[in-house]
C-alpha positions in Angstrom: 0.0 0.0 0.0 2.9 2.3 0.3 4.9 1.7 -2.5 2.9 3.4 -5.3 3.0 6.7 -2.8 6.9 6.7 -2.6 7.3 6.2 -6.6 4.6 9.4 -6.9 7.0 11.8 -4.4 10.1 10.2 -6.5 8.2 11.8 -9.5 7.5 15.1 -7.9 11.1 15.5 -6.8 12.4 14.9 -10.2 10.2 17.5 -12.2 11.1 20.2 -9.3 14.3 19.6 -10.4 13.8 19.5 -13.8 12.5 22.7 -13.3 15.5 24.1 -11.1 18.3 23.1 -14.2 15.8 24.6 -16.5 15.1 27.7 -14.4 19.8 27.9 -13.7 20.3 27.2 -17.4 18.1 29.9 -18.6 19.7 32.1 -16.3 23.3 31.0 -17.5 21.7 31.6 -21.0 20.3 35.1 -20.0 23.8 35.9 -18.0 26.0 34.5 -21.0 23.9 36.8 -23.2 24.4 39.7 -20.8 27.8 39.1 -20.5 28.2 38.9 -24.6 25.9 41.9 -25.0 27.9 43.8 -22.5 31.4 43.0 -24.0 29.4 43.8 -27.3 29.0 47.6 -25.8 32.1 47.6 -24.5 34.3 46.6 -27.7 32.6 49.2 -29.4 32.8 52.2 -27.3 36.4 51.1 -27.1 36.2 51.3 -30.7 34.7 54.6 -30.6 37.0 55.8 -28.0 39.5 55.4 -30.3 38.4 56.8 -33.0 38.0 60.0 -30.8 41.4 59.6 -29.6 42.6 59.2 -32.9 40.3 62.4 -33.7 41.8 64.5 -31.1 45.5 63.3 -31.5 45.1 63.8 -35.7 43.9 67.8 -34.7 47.6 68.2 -32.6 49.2 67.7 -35.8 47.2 69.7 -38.5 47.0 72.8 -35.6 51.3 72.1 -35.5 51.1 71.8 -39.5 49.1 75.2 -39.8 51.3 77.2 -37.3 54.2 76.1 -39.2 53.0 77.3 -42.7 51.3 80.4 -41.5 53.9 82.3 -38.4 51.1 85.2 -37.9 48.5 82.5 -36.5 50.4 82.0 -33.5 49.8 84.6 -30.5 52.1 86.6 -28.4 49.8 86.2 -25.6 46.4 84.4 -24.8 45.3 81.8 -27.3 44.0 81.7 -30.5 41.7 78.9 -31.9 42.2 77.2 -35.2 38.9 75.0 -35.1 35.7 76.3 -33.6 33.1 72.8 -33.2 34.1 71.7 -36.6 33.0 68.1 -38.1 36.2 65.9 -38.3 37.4 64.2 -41.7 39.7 61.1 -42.4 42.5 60.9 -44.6 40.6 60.9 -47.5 38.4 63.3 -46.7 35.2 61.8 -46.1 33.3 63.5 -42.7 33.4 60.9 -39.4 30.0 60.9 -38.5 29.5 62.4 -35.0 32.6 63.9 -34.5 32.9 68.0 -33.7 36.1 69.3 -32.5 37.8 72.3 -31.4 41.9 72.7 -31.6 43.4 75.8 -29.5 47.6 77.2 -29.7 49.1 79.2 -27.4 52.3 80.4 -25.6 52.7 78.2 -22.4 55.2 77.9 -19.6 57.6 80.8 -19.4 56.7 82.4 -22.6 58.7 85.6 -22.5 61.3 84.2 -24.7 64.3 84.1 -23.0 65.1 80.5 -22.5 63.0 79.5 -25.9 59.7 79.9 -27.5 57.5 77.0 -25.9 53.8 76.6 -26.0 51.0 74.0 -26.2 48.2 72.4 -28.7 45.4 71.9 -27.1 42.7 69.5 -29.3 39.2 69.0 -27.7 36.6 65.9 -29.6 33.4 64.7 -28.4 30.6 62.2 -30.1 27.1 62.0 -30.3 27.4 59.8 -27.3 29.4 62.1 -25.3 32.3 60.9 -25.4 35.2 63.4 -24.9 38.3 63.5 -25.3 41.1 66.6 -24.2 44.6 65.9 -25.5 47.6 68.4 -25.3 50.7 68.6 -27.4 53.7 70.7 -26.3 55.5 72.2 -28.4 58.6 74.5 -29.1 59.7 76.4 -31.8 63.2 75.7 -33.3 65.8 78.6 -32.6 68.0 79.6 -35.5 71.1 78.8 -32.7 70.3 74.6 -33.7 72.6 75.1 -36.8 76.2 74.9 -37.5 75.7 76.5 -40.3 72.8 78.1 -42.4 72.9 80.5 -45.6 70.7 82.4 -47.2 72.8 82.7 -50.4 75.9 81.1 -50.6 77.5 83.9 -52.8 76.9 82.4 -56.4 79.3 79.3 -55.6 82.3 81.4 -55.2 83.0 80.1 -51.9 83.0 76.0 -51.1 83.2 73.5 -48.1 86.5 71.9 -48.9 89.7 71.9 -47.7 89.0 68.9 -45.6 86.4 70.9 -43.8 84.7 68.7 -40.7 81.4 70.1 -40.0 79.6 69.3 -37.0 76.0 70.1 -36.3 73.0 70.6 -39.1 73.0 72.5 -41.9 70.9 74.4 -44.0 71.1 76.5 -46.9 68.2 78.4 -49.3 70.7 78.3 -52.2 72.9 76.2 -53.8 75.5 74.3 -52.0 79.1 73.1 -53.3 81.6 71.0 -52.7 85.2 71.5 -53.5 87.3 68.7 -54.7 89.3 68.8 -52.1 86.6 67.6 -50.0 84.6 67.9 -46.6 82.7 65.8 -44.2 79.6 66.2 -43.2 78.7 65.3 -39.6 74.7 65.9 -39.2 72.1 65.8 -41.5 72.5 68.6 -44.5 69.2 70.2 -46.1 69.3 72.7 -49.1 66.7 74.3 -51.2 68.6 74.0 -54.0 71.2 71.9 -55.6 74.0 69.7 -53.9 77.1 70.6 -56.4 80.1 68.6 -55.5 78.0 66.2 -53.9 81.1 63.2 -54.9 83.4 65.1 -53.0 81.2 65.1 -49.9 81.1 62.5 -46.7 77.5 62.7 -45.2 77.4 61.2 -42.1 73.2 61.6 -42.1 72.8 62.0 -45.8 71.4 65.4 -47.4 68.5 66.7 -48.8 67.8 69.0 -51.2 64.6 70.8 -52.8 63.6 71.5 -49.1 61.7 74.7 -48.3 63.3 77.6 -47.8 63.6 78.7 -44.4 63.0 83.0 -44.0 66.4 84.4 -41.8 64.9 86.7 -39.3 64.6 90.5 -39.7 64.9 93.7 -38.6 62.1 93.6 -36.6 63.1 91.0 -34.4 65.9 93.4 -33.3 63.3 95.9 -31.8 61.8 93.0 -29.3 65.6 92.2 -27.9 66.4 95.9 -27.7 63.2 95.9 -25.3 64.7 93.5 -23.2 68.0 95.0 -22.8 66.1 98.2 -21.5 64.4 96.4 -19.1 67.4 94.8 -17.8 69.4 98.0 -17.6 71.9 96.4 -20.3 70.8 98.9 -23.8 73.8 101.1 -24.7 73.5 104.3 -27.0 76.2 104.2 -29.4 77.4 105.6 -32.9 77.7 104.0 -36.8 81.4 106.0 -37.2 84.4 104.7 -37.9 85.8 101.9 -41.1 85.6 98.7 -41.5 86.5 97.0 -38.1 85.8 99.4 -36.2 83.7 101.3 -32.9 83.6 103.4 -30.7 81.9 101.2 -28.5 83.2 98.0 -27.2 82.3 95.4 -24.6 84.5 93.8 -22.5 83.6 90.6 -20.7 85.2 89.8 -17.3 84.4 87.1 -14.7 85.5 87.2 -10.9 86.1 84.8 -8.0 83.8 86.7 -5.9 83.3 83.8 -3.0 86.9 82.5 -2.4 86.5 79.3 -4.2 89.4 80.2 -6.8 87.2 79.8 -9.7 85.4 82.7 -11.5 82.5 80.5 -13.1 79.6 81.0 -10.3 76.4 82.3 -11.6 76.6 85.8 -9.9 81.0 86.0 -11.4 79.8 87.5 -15.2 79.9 91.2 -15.7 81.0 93.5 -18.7 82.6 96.8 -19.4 81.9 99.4 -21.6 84.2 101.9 -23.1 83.2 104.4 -25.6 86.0 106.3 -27.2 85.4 109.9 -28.5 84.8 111.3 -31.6 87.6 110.0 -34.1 89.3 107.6 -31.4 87.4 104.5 -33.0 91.0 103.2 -34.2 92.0 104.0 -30.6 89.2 101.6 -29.2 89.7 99.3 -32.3 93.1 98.6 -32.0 93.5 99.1 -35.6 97.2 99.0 -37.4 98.9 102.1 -37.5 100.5 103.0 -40.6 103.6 102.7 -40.0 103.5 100.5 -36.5 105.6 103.0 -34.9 103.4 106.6 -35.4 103.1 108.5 -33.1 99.3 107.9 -32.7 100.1 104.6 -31.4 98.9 104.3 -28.0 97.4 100.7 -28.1 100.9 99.0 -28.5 104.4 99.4 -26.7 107.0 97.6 -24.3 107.9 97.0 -21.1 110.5 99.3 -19.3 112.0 99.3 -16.0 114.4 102.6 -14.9 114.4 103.8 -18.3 115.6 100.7 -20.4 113.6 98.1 -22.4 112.9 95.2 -19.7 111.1 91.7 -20.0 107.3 91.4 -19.3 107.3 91.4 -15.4 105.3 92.5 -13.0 108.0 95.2 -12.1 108.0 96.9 -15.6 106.2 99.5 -16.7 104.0 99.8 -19.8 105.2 102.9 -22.0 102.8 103.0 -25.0 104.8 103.6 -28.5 103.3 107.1 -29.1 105.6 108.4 -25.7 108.5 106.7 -26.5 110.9 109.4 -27.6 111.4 109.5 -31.9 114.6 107.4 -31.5 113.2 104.2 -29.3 110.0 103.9 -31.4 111.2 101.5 -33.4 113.1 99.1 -30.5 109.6 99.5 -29.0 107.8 97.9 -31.3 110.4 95.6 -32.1 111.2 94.2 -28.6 110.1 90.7 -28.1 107.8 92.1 -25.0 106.3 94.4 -27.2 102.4 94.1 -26.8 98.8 95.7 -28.0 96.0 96.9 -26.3 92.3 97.5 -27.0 91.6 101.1 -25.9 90.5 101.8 -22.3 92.9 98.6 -21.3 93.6 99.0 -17.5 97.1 97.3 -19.1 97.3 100.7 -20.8 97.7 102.5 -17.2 99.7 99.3 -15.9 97.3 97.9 -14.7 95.2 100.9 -12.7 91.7 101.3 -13.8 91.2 104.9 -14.6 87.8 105.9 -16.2 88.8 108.5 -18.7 92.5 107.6 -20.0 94.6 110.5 -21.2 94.5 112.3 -24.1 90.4 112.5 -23.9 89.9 109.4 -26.3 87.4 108.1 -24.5 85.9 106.7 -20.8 84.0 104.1 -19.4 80.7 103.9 -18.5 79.4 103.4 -15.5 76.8 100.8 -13.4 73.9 102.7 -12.3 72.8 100.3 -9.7 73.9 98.5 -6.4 77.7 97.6 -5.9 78.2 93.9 -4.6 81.0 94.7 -1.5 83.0 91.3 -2.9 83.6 92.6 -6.0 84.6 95.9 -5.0 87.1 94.0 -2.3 88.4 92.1 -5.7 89.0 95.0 -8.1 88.4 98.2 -5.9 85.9 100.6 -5.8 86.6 102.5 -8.5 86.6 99.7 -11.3 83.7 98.2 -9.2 81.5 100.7 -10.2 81.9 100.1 -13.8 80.8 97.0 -14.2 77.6 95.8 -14.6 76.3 92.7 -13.8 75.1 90.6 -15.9 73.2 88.1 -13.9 70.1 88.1 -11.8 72.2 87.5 -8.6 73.3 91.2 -9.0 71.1 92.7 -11.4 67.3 91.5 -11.0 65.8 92.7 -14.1 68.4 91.3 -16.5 67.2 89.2 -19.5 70.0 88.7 -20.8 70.4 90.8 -23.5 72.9 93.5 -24.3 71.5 95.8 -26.9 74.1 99.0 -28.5 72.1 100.9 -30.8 75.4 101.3 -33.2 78.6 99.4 -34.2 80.1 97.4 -31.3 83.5 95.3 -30.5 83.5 92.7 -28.0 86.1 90.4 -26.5 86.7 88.6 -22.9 85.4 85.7 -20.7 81.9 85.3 -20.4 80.0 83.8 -17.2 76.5 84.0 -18.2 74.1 83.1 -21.0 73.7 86.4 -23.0 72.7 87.2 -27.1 74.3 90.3 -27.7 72.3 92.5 -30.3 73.2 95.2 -32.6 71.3 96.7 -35.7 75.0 97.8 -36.9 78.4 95.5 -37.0 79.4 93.5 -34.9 83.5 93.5 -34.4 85.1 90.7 -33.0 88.1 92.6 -31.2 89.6 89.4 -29.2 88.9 86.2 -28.2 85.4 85.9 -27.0 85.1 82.9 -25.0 83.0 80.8 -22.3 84.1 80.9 -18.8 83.3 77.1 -18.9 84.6 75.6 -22.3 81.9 74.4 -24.0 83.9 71.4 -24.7 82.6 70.3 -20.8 79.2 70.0 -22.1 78.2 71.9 -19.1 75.2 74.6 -20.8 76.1 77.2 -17.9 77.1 79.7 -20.3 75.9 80.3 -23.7 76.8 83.6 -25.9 74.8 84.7 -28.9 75.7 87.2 -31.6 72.6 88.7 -33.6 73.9 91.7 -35.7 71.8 93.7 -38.3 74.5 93.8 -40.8 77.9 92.1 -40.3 79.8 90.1 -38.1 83.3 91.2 -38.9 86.7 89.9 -37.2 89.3 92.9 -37.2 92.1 93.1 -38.5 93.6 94.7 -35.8 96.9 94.2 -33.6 95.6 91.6 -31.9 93.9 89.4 -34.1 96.4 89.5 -36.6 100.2 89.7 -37.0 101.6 92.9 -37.3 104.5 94.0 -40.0 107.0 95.7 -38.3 109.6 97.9 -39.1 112.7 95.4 -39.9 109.4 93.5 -42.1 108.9 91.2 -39.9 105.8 89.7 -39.1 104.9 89.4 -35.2 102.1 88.4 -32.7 101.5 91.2 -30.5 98.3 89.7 -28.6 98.7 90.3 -25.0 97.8 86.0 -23.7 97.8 82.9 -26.3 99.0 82.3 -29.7 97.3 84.2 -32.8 94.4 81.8 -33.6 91.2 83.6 -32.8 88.9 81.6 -30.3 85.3 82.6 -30.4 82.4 80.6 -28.4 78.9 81.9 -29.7 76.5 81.0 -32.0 76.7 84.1 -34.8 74.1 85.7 -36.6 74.4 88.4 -39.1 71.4 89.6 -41.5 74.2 90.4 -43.9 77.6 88.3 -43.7 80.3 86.8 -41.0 83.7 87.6 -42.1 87.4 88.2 -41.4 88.1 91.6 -42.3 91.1 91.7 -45.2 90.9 88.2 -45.6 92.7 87.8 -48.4 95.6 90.3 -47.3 98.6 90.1 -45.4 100.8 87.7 -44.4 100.7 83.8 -45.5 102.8 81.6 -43.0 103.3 83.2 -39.9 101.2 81.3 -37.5 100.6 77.9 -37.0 97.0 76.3 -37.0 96.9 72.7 -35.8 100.5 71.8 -37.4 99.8 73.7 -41.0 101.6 77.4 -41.5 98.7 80.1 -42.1 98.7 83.6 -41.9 96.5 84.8 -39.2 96.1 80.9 -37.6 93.1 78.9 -36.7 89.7 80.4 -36.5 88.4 78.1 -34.1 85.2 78.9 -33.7 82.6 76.7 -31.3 78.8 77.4 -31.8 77.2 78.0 -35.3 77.3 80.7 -38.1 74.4 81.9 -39.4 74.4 84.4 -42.0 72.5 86.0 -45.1 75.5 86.0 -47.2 77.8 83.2 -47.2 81.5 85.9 -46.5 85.1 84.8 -46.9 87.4 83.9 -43.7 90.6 82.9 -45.6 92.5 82.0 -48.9 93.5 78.9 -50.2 96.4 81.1 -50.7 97.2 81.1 -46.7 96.0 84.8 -46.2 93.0 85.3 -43.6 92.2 82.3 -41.0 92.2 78.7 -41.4 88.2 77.5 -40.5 88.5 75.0 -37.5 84.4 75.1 -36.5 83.0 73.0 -33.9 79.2 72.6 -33.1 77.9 73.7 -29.5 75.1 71.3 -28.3 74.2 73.8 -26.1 73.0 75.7 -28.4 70.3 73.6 -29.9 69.1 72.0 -26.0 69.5 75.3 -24.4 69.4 78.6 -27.0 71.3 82.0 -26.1 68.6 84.5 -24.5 65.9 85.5 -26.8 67.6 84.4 -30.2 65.7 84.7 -32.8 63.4 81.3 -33.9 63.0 79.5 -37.6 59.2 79.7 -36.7 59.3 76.2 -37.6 57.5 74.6 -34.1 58.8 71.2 -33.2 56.9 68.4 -31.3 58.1 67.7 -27.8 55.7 65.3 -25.4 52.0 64.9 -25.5 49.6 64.9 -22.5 46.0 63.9 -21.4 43.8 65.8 -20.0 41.3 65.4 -17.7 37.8 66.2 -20.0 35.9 67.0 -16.5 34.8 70.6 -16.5 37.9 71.9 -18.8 37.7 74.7 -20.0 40.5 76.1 -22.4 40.6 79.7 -21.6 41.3 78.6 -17.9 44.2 76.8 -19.1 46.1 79.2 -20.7 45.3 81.5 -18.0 47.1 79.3 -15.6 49.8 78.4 -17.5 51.0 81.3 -19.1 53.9 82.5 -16.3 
């Protein structure tokens, strides 16, 4: 009687669970779905995301393309924007459906100039399903200071790399460039608008290019925007256009001194100049130009050493007696003593060794500092000569920007401790070495010196940076320290040419450039040369310098002050941004300094 009951409940049990792995494997149907639906949505917003990514990422570079093809579009100050909600095309052209975006450019992080131009891309895209995406692109605009070398015209082929010239660093012409048979090497990559003419006689480390776009030399009008910044940093100099060839009435002298005890002059706050300005129709005075003969009477820059009224060796006992006062007889032996050396005007070497503002014979005085004397420099040079320098750091001089403007022709020599562009809308005369306090052969970028002239960037031919004829006709170095070769550490930029005055004059073989007889030496010049007009250094004759160029890394990674830029902007690293609440003009306002 009990049996049949226990089958029925047997029955029951097995439809409930019948039911139970029908009711779980719907549900792990349903979930499964779910779970394929969801990875459905989720593959293709990714996909989406993308595509707005690649959206936002694609508007960086067309912004960067259309600042580099049009310089006027990109602001001073602020931010200007390129793309105002605009529909968003692919490579071919077609309209992305969905897609609106906006692309913004403006100056960003320190954006006065001085240590570069930097600013920022800013690309904004969002979809129908509000998706949005904020992407930023920094960017920097290449300084004219990256190239060894650059040319606007190379002066109709008359002048050639060759000679076994080794050139480090890039190059660039907008003309043709040649190649002498005698050949040169080319370290970087080389880029011309024109023709390669030689090209067999050429080793290209990187290659070359030519046909490439011609890249406009600054102007005029960037002169006016360092000249402002020299005002501002109490470093802008009135000066005057007299005077020949290779030569000012202004010059600049750089000094650096050990100010903290540590017997080295290359701390921040060491760097200051001098300025002499000679009077009226004393420019060969400041110049050092040859006199004709070496032993006028109007020579004051050179002489000899004398000690109780005889011709002595260089020590520290002798006294300097300039040609011009030695009496008619001992002219001559003056010059012709083997101590015999020349002076730039205003020398304190001139007054052995006393700084005097106004030398004698009124040709000229220097100019004083108008603003707070450090006591340790005045303990190291004296009062006097203290408050004639100007500083040429922040240390000392707050509102310096590191530009030292002369509104006329200027000479320059001396050690720098700084980073500086000096500008002129007239010549620029190399009277002496010009140099780095650290050699820039360290690789250290403390100091950096730039050379921006409105016309030409000329080395004298004075009686220091050449050899001077004397009266028996023979030829001799009269440079106060060092051998002849001229040593110049800057980056150069004349809006006409770089040159060696009377290059191709005077004498062929009397100094010695890395084991080969020239006539004035090596030119060994460290930083890049950029001119309008390719000029002439030397001969293959021997007369002028013999090119020894090196390229100054320093100058691409960290530019001299405010040099002029290619406006050519370069891509550095890109950034997300968080799309919450952004708001562009809130941006810039922050990060504009």
């Amino acid at each position: 009687m009990t049996r049949p009951s226990l089958i029925r409940n047997e029955r029951g049990i097995a439809l409930i669970t019948v039911l139970l792995l029908s009711v779980a494997l719907t549900a792990l149907a349903l979930g499964a779905g779910m779970i394929s639906m969801n990875a459905g949505l989720i593959r293709r917003y990714g996909e989406r995301a993308a595509v707005v990514e690649d959206a936002a990422l694609a508007g960086l570079e067309e912004a960067r393309s259309r600042l580099n093809g049009v310089d006027s579009l990109y602001p001073d100050i602020g931010f200007v924007t390129l793309e105002n909600g605009v529909a968003v095309t692919n490579a071919s052209g077609a309209t992305i459906p969905g897609l609106t975006r906006w692309t913004y450019a403006g100056p960003s992080g320190v954006s006065s100039g001085q240590y570069g131009v930097f600013g920022s891309i800013i690309s904004v895209v969002t979809d129908q399903t509000n998706i949005r995406v904020v992407r930023r692109l920094e960017v920097n605009q290449e300084s004219f200071s990256k190239y060894a070398y650059f040319s606007d015209f190379e002066n109709n082929g008359s002048i050639c790399f060759g000679g076994g010239d080794n050139i480090f660093g890039p190059v660039h012409s907008n003309d043709d460039i040649c190649i002498y048979s005698s050949g040169a090497r080319f370290r970087d990559l080389v880029r011309t608008n024109g023709a390669m003419n030689g090209a067999g006689y050429g080793t290209f480390d990187k290659g070359y290019e030519t046909g490439i776009p011609s890249i406009p030399m600054p102007t005029v009008a960037d002169l006016a925007k360092l000249k402002a910044q020299a005002i501002l940093g109490n470093t802008s100099f009135a000066g005057f256009t007299t005077g020949g060839t290779g030569q000012a009435r202004t010059r600049i002298q750089f000094f650096n001194f050990d100010l903290n005890g540590d017997t080295d002059a290359t701390d921040e706050d060491e760097g200051f100049i001098a300025v002499f300005q000679g009077t009226a129709g004393n420019e060969p005075y400041v110049s050092a130009t040859r006199t004709s003969p070496i032993d006028a009477t109007t020579n004051r820059n050179c002489g000899d050493f004398v000690g109780s009224g005889v011709h002595a060796g260089h020590t520290a006992a002798a006294n300097f007696l300039a040609v011009a006062d030695h009496g008619n007889t001992l002219r001559d032996n003056a010059i012709n003593e083997g101590t015999a050396r020349c002076y730039l005007g205003g020398d304190v070497a001139l007054n052995n060794g006393a700084f005097i503002v106004s030398p004698p014979n009124a040709v000229g005085s220097w100019l004083p500092w108008g603003g707070a004397v450090d006591a340790r420099l005045t303990a190291a040079v004296g009062a006097l000569a203290a408050q004639h320098l100007h500083p040429i750091t922040r240390a000392l001089n707050p509102n310096f920007k590191g530009v030292i403007y002369v509104e006329g022709k200027v000479g320059i020599s001396g050690t720098v401790r700084g980073r500086v562009t000096v500008a002129s809308p007239n010549d620029i005369i190399i009277l002496d070495n010009i140099r780095q306090s650290i050699d820039p052969s360290t690789g250290l970028c403390t100091d950096i010196v730039g050379l921006f002239s409105g016309d030409d960037i000329i080395i004298a031919d004075n009686m220091l940076n050449a050899p001077v004829n004397q009266q028996d006709g023979t030829w001799q170095t009269m440079r106060p320290v060092g051998n002849g070769d001229e040593t110049i550490h800057a980056v150069v930029l004349a809006l006409d040419i770089f040159t060696v005055e009377n290059y191709n004059t005077g004498p062929t073989n009397v100094e010695t450039c890395t084991g080969t007889n020239w006539g004035r030496g090596c030119l060994a010049l460290t930083g890049g040369i950029i001119q309008r007009t390719r000029g002439a250094v030397g001969t293959t004759g021997g007369t002028g310098n013999l090119k020894r160029y090196s390229y100054n890394g320093c100058a691409l990674s960290e530019p001299p002050p405010y040099f002029p830029t290619t406006g050519h902007f370069a891509r550095n690293r890109f950034y997300e941004i968080n799309p919450i609440n952004f708001n562009v003009a809130t941006w810039f306002t922050l990060y504009q300094q």
